[in-house]
N, CA and C atoms of all chains as a GROMACS GRO file, in nm:
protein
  582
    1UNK      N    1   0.521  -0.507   1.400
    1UNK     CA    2   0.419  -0.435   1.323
    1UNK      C    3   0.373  -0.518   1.203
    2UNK      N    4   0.278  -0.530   1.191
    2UNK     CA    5   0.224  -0.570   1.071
    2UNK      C    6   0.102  -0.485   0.987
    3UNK      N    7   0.124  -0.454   0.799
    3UNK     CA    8   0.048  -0.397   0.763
    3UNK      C    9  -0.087  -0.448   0.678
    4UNK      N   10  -0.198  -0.412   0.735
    4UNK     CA   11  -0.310  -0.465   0.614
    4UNK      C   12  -0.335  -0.354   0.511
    5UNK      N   13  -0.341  -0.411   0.380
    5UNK     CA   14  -0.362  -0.371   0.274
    5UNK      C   15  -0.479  -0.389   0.160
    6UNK      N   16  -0.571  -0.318   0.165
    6UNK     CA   17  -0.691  -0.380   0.114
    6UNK      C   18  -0.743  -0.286   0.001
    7UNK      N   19  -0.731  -0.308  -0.108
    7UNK     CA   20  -0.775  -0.246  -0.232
    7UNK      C   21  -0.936  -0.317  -0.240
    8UNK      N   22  -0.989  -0.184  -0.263
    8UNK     CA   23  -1.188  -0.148  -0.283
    8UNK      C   24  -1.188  -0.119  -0.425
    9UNK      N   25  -1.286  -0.182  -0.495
    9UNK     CA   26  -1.347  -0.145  -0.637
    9UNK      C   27  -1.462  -0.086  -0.567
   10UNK      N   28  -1.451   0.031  -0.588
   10UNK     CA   29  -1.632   0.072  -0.563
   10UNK      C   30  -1.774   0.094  -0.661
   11UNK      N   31  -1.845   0.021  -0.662
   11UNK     CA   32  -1.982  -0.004  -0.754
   11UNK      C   33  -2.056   0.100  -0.714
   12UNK      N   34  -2.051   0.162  -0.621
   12UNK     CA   35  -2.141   0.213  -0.558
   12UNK      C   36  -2.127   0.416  -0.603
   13UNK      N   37  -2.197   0.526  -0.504
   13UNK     CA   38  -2.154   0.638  -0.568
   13UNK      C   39  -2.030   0.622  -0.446
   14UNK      N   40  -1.903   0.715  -0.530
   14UNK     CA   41  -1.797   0.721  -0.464
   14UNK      C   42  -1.772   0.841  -0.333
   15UNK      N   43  -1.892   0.933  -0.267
   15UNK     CA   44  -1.859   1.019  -0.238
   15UNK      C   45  -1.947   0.942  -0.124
   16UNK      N   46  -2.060   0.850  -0.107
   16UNK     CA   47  -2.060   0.726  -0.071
   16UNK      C   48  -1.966   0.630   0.016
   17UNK      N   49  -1.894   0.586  -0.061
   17UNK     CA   50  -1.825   0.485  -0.002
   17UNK      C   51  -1.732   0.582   0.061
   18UNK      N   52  -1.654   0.707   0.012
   18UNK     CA   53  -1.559   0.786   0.145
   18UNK      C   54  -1.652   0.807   0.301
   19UNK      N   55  -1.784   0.853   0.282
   19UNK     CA   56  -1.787   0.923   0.389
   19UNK      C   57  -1.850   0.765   0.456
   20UNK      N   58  -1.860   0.627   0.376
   20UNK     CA   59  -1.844   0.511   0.429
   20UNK      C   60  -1.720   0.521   0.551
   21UNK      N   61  -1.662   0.495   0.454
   21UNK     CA   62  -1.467   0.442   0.519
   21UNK      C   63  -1.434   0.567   0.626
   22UNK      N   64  -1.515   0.675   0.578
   22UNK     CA   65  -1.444   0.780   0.683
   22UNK      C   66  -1.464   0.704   0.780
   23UNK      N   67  -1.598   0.682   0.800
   23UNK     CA   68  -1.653   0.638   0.934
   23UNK      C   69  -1.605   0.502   1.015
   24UNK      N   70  -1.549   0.404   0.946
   24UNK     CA   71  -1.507   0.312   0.931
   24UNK      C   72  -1.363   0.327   0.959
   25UNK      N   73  -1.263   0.400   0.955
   25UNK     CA   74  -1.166   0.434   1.014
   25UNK      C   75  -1.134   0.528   1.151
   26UNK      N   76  -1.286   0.619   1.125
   26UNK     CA   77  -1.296   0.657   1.327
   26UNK      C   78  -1.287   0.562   1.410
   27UNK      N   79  -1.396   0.423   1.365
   27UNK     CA   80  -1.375   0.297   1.454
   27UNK      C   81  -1.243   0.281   1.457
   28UNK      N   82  -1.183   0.236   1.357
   28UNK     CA   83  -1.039   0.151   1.384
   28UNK      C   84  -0.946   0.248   1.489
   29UNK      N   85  -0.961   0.342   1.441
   29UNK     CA   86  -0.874   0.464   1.540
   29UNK      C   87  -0.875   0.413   1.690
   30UNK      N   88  -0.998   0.393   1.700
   30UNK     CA   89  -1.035   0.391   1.846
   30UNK      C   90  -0.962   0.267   1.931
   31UNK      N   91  -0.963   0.172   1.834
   31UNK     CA   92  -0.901   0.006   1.885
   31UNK      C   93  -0.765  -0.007   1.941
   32UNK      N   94  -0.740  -0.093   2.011
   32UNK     CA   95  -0.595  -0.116   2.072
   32UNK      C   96  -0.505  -0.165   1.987
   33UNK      N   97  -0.421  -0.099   1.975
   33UNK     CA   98  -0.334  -0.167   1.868
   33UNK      C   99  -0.290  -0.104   1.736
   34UNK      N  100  -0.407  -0.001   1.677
   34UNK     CA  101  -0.423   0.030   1.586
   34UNK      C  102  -0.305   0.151   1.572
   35UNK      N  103  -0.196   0.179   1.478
   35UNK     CA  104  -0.154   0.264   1.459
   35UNK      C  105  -0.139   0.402   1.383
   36UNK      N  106  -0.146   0.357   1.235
   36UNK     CA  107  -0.179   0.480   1.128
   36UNK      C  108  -0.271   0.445   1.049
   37UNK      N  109  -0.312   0.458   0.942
   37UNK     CA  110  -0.405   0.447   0.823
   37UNK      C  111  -0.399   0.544   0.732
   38UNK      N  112  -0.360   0.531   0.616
   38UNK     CA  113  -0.432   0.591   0.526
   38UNK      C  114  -0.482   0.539   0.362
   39UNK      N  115  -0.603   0.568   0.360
   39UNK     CA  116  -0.681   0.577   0.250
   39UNK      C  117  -0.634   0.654   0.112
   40UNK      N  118  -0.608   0.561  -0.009
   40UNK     CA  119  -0.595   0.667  -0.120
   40UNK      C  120  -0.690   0.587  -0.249
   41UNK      N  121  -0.648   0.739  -0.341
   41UNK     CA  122  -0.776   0.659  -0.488
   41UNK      C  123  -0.649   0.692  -0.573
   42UNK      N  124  -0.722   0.602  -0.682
   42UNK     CA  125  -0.599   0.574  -0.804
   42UNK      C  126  -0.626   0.658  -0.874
   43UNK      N  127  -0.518   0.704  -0.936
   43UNK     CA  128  -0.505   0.855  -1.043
   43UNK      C  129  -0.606   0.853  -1.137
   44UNK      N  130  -0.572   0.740  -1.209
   44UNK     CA  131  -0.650   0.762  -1.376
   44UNK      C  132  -0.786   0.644  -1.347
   45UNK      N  133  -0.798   0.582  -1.238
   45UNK     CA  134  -0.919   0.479  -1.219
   45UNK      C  135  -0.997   0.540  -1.082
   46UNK      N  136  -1.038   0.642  -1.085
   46UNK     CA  137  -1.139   0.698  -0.952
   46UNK      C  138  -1.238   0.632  -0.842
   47UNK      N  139  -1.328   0.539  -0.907
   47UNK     CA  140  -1.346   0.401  -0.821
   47UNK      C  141  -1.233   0.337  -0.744
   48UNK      N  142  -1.123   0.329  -0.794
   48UNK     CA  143  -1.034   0.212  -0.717
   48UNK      C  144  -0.983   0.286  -0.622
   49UNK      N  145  -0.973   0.269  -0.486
   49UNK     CA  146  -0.893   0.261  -0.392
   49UNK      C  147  -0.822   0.213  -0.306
   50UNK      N  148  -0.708   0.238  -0.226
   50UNK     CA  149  -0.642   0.136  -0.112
   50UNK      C  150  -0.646   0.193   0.013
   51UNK      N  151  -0.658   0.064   0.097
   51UNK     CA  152  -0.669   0.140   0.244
   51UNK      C  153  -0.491   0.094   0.249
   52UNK      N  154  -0.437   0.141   0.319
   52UNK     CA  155  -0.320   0.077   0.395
   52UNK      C  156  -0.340   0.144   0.558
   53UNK      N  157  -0.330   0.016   0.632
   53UNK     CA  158  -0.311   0.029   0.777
   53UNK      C  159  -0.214  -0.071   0.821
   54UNK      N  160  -0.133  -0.022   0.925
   54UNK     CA  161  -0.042  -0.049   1.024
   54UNK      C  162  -0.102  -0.057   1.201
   55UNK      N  163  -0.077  -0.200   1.182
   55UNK     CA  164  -0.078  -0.255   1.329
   55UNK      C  165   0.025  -0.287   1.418
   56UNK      N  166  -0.012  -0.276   1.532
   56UNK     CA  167   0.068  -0.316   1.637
   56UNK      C  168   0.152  -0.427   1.642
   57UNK      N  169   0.048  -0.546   1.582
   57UNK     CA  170   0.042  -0.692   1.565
   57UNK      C  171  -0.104  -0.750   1.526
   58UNK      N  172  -0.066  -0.890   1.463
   58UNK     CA  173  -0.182  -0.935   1.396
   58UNK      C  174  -0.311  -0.939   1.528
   59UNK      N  175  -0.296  -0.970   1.659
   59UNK     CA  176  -0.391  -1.037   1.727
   59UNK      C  177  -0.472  -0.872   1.761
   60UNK      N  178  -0.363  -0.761   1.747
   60UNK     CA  179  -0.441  -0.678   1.755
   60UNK      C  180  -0.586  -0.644   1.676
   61UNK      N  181  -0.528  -0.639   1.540
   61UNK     CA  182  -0.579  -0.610   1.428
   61UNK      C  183  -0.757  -0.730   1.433
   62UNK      N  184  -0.680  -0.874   1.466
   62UNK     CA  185  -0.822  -0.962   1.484
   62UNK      C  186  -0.890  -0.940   1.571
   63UNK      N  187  -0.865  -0.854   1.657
   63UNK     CA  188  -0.959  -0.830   1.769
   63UNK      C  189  -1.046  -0.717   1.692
   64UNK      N  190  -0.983  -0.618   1.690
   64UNK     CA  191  -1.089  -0.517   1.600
   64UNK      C  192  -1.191  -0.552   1.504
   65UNK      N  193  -1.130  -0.676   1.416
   65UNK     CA  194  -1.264  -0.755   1.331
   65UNK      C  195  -1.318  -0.810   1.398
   66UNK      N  196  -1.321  -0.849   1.528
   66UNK     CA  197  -1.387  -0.938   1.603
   66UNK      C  198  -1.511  -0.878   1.665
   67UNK      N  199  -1.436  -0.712   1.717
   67UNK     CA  200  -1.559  -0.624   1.755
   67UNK      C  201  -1.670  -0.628   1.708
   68UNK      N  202  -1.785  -0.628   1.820
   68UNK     CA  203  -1.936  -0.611   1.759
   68UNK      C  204  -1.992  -0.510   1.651
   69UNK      N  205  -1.924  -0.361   1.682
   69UNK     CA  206  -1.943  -0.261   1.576
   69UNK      C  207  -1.911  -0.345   1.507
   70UNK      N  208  -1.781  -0.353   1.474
   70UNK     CA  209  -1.739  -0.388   1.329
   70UNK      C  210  -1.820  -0.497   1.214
   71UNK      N  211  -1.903  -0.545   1.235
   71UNK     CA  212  -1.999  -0.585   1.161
   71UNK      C  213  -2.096  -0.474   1.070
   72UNK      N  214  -2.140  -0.387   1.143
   72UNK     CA  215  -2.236  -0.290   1.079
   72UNK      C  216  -2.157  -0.172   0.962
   73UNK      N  217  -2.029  -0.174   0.972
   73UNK     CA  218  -1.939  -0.122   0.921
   73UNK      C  219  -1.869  -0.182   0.798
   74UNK      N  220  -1.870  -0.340   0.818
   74UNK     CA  221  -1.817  -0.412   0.723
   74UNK      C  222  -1.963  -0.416   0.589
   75UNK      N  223  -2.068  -0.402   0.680
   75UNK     CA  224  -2.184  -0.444   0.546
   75UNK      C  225  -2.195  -0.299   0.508
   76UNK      N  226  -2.206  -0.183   0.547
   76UNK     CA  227  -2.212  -0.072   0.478
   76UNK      C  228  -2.080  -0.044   0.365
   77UNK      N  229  -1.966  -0.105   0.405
   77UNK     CA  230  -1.870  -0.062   0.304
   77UNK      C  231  -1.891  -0.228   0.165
   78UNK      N  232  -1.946  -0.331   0.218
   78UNK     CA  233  -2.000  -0.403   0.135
   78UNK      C  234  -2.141  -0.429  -0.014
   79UNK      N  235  -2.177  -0.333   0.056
   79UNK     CA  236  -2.280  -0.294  -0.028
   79UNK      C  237  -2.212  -0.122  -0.160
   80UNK      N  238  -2.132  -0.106  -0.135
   80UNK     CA  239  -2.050  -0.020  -0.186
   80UNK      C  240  -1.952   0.007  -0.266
   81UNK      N  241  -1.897  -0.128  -0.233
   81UNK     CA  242  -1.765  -0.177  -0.332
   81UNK      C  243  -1.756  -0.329  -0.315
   82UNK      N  244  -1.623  -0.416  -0.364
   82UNK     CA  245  -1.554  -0.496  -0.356
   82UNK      C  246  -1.436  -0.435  -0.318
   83UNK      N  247  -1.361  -0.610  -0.260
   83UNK     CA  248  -1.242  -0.578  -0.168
   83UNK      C  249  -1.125  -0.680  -0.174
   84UNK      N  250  -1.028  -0.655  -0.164
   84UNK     CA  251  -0.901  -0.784  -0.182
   84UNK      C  252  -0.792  -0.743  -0.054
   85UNK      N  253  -0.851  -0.780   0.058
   85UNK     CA  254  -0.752  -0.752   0.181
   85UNK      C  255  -0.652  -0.840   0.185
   86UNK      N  256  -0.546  -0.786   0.222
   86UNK     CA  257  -0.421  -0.841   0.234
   86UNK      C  258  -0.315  -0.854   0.319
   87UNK      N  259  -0.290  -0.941   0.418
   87UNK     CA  260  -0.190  -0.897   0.544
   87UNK      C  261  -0.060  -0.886   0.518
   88UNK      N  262   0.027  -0.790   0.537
   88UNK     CA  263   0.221  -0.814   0.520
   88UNK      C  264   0.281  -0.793   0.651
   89UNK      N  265   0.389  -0.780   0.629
   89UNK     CA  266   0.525  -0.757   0.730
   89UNK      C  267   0.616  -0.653   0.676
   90UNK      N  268   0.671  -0.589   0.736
   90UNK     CA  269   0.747  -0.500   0.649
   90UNK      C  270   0.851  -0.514   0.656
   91UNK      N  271   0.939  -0.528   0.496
   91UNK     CA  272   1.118  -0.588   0.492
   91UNK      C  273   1.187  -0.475   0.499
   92UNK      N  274   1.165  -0.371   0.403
   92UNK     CA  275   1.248  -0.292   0.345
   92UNK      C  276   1.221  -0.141   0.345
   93UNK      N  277   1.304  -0.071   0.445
   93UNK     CA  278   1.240   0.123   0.402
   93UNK      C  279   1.333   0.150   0.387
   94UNK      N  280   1.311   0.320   0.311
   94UNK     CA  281   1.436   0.418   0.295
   94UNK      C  282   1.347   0.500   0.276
   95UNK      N  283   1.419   0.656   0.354
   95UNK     CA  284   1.334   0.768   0.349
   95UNK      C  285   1.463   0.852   0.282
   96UNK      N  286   1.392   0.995   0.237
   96UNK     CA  287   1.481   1.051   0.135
   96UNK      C  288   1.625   1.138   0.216
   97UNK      N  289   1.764   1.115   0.179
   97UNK     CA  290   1.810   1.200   0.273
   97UNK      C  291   1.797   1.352   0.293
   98UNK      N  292   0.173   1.571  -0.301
   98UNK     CA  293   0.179   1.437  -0.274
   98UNK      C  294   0.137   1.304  -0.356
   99UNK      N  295   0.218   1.200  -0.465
   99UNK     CA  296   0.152   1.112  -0.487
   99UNK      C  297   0.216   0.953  -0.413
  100UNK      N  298   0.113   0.858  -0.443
  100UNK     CA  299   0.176   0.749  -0.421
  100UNK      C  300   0.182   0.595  -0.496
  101UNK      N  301   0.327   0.543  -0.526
  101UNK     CA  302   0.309   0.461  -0.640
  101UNK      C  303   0.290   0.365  -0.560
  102UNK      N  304   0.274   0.238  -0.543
  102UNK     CA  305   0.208   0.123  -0.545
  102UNK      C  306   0.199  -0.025  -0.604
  103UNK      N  307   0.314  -0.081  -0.564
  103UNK     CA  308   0.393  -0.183  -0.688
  103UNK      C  309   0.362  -0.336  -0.615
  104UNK      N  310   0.278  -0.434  -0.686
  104UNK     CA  311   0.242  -0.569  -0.627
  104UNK      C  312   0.312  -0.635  -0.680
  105UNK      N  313   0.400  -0.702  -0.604
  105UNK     CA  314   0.533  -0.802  -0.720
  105UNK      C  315   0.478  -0.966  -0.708
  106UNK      N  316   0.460  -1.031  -0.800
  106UNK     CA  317   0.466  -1.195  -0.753
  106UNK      C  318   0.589  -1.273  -0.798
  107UNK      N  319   0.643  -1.298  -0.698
  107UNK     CA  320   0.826  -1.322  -0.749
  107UNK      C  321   0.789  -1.419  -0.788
  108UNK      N  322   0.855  -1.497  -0.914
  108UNK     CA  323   0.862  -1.636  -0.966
  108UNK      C  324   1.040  -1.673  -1.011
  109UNK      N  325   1.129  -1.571  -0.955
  109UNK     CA  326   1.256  -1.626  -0.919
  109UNK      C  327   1.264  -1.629  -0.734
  110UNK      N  328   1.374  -1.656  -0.692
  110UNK     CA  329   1.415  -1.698  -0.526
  110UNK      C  330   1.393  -1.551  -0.496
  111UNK      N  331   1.338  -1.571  -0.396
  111UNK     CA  332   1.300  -1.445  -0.280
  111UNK      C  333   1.426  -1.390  -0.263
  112UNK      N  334   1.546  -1.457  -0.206
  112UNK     CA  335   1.630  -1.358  -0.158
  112UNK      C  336   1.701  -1.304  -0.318
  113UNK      N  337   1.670  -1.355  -0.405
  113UNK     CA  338   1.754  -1.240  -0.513
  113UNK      C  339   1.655  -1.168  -0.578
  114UNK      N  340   1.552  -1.148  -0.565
  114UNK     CA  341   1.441  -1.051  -0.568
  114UNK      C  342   1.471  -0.944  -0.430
  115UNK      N  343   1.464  -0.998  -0.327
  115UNK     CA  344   1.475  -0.905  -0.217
  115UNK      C  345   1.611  -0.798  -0.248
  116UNK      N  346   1.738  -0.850  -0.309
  116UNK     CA  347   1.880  -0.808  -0.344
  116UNK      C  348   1.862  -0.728  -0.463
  117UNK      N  349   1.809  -0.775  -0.494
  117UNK     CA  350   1.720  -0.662  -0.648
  117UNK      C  351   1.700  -0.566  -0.590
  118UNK      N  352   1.578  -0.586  -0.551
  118UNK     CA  353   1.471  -0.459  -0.477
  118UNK      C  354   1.559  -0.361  -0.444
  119UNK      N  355   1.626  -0.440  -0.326
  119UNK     CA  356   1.774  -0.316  -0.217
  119UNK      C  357   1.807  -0.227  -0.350
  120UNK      N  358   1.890  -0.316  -0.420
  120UNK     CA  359   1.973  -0.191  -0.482
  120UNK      C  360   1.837  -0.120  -0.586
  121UNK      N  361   1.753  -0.112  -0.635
  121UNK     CA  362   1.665  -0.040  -0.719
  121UNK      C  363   1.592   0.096  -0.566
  122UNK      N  364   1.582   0.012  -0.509
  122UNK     CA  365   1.539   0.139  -0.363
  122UNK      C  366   1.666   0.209  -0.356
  123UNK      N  367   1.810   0.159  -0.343
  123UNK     CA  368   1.888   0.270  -0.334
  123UNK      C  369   1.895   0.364  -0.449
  124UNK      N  370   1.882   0.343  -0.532
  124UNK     CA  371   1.819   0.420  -0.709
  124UNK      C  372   1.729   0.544  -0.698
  125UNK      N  373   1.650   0.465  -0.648
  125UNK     CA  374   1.521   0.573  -0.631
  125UNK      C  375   1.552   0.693  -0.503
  126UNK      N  376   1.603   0.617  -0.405
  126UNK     CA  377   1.649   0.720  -0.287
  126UNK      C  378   1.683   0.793  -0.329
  127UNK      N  379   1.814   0.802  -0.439
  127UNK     CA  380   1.860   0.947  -0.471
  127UNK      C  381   1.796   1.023  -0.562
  128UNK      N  382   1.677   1.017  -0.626
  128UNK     CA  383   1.666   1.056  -0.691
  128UNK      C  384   1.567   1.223  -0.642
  129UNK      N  385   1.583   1.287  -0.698
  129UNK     CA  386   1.484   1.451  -0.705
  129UNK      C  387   1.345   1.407  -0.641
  130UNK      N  388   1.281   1.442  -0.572
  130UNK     CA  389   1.138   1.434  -0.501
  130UNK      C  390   1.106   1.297  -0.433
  131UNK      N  391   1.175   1.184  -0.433
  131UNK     CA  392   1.138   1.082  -0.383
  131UNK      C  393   1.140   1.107  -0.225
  132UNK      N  394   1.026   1.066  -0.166
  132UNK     CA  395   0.994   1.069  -0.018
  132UNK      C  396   1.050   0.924   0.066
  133UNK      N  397   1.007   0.882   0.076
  133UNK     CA  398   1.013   0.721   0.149
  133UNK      C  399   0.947   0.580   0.050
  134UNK      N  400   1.031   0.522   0.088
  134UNK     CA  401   0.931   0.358   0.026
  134UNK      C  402   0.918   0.261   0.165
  135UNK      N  403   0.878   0.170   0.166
  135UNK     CA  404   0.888   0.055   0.237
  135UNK      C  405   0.822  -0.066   0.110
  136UNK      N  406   0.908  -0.178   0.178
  136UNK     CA  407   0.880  -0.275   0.052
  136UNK      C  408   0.842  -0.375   0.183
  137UNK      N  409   0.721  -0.459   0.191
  137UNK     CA  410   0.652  -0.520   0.257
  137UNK      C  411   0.613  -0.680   0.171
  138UNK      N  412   0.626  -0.807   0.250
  138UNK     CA  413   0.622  -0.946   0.244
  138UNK      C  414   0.509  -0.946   0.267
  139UNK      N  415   0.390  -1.076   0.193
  139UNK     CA  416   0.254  -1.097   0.229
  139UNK      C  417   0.267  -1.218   0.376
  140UNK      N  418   0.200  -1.222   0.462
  140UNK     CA  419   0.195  -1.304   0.580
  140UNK      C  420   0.181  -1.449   0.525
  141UNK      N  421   0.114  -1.478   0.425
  141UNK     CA  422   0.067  -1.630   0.393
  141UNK      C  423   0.139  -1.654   0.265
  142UNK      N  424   0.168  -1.547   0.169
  142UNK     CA  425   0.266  -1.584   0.053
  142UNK      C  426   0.317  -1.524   0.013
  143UNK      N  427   0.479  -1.571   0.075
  143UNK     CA  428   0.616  -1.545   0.092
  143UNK      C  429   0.643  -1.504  -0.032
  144UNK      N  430   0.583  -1.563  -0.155
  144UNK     CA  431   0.626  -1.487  -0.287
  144UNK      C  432   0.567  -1.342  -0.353
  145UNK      N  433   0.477  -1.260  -0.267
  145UNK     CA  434   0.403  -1.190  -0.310
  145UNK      C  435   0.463  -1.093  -0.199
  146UNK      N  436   0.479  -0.994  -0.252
  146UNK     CA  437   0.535  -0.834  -0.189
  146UNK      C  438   0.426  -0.742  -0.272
  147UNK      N  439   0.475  -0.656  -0.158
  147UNK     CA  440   0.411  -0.537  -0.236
  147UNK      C  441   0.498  -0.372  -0.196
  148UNK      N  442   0.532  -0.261  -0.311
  148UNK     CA  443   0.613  -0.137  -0.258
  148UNK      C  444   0.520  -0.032  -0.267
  149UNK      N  445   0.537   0.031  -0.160
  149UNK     CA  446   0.474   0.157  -0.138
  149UNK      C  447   0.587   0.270  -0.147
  150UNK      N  448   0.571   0.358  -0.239
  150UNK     CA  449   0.696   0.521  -0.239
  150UNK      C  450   0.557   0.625  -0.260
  151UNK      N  451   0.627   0.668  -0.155
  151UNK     CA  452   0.559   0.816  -0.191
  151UNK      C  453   0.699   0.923  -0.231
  152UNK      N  454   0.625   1.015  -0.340
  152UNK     CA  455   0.675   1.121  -0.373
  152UNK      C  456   0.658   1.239  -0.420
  153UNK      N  457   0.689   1.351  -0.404
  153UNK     CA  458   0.710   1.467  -0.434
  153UNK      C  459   0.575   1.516  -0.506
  154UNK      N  460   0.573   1.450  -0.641
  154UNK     CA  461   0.444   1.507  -0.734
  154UNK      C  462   0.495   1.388  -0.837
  155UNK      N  463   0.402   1.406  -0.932
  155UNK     CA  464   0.439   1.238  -1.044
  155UNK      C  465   0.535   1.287  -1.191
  156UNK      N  466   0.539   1.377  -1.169
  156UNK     CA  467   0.699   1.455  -1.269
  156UNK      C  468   0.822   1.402  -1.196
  157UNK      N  469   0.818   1.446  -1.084
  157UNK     CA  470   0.952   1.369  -1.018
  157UNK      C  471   0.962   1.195  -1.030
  158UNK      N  472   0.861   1.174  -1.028
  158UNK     CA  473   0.857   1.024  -1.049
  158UNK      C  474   0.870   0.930  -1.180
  159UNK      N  475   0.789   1.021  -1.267
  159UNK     CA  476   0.816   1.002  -1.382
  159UNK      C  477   0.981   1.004  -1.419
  160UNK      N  478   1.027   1.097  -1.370
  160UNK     CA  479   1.180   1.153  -1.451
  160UNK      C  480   1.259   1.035  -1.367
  161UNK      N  481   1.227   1.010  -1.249
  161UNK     CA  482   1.270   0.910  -1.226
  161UNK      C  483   1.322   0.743  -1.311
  162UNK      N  484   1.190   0.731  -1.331
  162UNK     CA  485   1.162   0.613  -1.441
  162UNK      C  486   1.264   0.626  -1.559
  163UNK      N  487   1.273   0.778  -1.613
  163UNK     CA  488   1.303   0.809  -1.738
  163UNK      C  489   1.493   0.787  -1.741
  164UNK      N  490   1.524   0.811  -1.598
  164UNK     CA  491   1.644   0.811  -1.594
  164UNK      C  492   1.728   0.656  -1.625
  165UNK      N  493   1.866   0.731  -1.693
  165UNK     CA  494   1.902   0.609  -1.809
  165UNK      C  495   1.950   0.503  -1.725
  166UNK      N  496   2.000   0.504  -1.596
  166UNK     CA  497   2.038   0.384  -1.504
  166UNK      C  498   1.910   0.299  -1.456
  167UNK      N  499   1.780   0.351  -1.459
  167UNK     CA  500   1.652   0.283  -1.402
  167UNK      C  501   1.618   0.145  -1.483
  168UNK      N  502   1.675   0.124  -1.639
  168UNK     CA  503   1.637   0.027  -1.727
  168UNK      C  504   1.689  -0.094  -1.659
  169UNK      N  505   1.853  -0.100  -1.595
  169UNK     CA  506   1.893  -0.186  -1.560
  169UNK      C  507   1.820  -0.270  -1.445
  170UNK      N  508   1.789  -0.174  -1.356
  170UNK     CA  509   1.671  -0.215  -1.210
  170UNK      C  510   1.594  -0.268  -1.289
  171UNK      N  511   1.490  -0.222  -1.374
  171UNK     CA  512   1.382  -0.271  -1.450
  171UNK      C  513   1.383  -0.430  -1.483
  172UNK      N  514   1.488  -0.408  -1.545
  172UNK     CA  515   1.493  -0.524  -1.652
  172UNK      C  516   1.533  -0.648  -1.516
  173UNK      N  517   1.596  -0.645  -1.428
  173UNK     CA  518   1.629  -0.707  -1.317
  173UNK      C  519   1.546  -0.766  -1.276
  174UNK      N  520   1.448  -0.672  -1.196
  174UNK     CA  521   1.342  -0.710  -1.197
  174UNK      C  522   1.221  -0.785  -1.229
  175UNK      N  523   1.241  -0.785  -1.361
  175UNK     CA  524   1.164  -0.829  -1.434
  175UNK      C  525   1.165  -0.978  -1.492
  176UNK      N  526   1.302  -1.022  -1.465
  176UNK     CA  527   1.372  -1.138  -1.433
  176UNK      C  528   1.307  -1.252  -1.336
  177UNK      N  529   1.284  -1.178  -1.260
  177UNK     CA  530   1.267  -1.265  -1.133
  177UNK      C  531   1.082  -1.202  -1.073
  178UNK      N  532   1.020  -1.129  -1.143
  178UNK     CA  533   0.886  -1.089  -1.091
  178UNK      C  534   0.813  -1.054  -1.166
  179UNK      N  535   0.675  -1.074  -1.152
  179UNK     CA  536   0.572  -1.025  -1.238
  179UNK      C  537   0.530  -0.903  -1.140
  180UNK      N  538   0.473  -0.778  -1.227
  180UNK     CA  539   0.456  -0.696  -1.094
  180UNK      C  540   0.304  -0.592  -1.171
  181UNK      N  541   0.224  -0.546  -1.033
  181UNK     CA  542   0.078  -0.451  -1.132
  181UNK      C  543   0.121  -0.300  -1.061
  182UNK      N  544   0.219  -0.242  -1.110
  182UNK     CA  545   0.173  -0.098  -1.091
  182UNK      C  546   0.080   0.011  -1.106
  183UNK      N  547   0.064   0.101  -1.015
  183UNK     CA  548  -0.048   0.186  -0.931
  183UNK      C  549  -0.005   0.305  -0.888
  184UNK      N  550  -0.094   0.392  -0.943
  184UNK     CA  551  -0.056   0.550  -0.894
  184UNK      C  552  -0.147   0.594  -0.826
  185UNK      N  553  -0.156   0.665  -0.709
  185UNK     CA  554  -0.257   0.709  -0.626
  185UNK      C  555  -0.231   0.832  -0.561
  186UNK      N  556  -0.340   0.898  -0.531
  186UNK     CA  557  -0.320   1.053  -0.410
  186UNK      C  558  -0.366   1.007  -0.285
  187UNK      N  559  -0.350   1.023  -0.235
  187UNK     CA  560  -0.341   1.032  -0.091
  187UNK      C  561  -0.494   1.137  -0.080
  188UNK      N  562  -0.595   1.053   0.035
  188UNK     CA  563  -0.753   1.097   0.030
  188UNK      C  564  -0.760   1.156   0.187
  189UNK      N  565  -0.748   1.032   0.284
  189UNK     CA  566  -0.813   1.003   0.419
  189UNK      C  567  -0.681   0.978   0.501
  190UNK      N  568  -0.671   1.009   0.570
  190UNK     CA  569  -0.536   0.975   0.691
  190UNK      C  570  -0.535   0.952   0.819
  191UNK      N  571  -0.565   0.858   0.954
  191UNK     CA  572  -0.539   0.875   1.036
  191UNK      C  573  -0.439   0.801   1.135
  192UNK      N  574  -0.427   0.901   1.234
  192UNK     CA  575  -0.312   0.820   1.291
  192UNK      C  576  -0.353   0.800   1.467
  193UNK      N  577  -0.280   0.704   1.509
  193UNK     CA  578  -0.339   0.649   1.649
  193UNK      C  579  -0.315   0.767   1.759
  194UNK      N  580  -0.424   0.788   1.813
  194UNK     CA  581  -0.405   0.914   1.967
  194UNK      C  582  -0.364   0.852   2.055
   0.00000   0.00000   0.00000
């Protein structure tokens, strides 16, 4: 599994860029590979948000950017915000007993 | 539901940052409202992590922090990482069909 992590500054109106990303995460849903997602906004900074998604594996994940949609999706959430995507691996969990 | 959000850039050795981390996650495990963490490695730089905990509501989290054994994790930490903490709610969610 590997997770991408991509924090959005949004310039844009923010009610905007959600029903952006909503749409933008129906796609990903749809892709092979793709496992969970979720979207959050920062407490005291309302513009800022993070996507976190979990993949299958990386080649999954590049195929989905590779998709033809995924162009028309990337410039609508571009015109909306800024972005700092980020790929990991995951070392360490603990859930509560 | 909130979720904290911790970007570390280690500038001591990974594995005694990683030995850190362990025991400060076992810290937090016990504590009142804490849900799950996972602590995640960047794919291209090995010195950059990032922790995701979700918990309870941000009183539990807070009291967390406040508790008198947490200084020691802290300060540990702080030893060996520069880090940008982040508080967030939880917006958009999906998961693979």
């Amino acid at each position: 599994m590997i997770t991408f992590i991509n924090r959005f500054h949004v310039t844009g109106a923010t009610e905007e860029f959600e029903a952006a990303f909503d749409a933008t995460s129906a796609f990903f849903a749809d892709r092979p590979g793709f496992l969970n997602h979720r979207l959050l906004q920062h407490v005291d900074e309302p513009h800022l948000y993070v996507n976190i998604a979990d993949w299958k594996d990386e080649e999954s994940f590049r195929a989905a950017l590779a998709h033809p949609e995924f162009a028309a999706h990337r410039s609508r959430l571009r015109t909306l915000s800024s972005s700092d995507p980020n790929l990991y691996v995951p070392l360490l969990e603990r859930v509560a007993r």
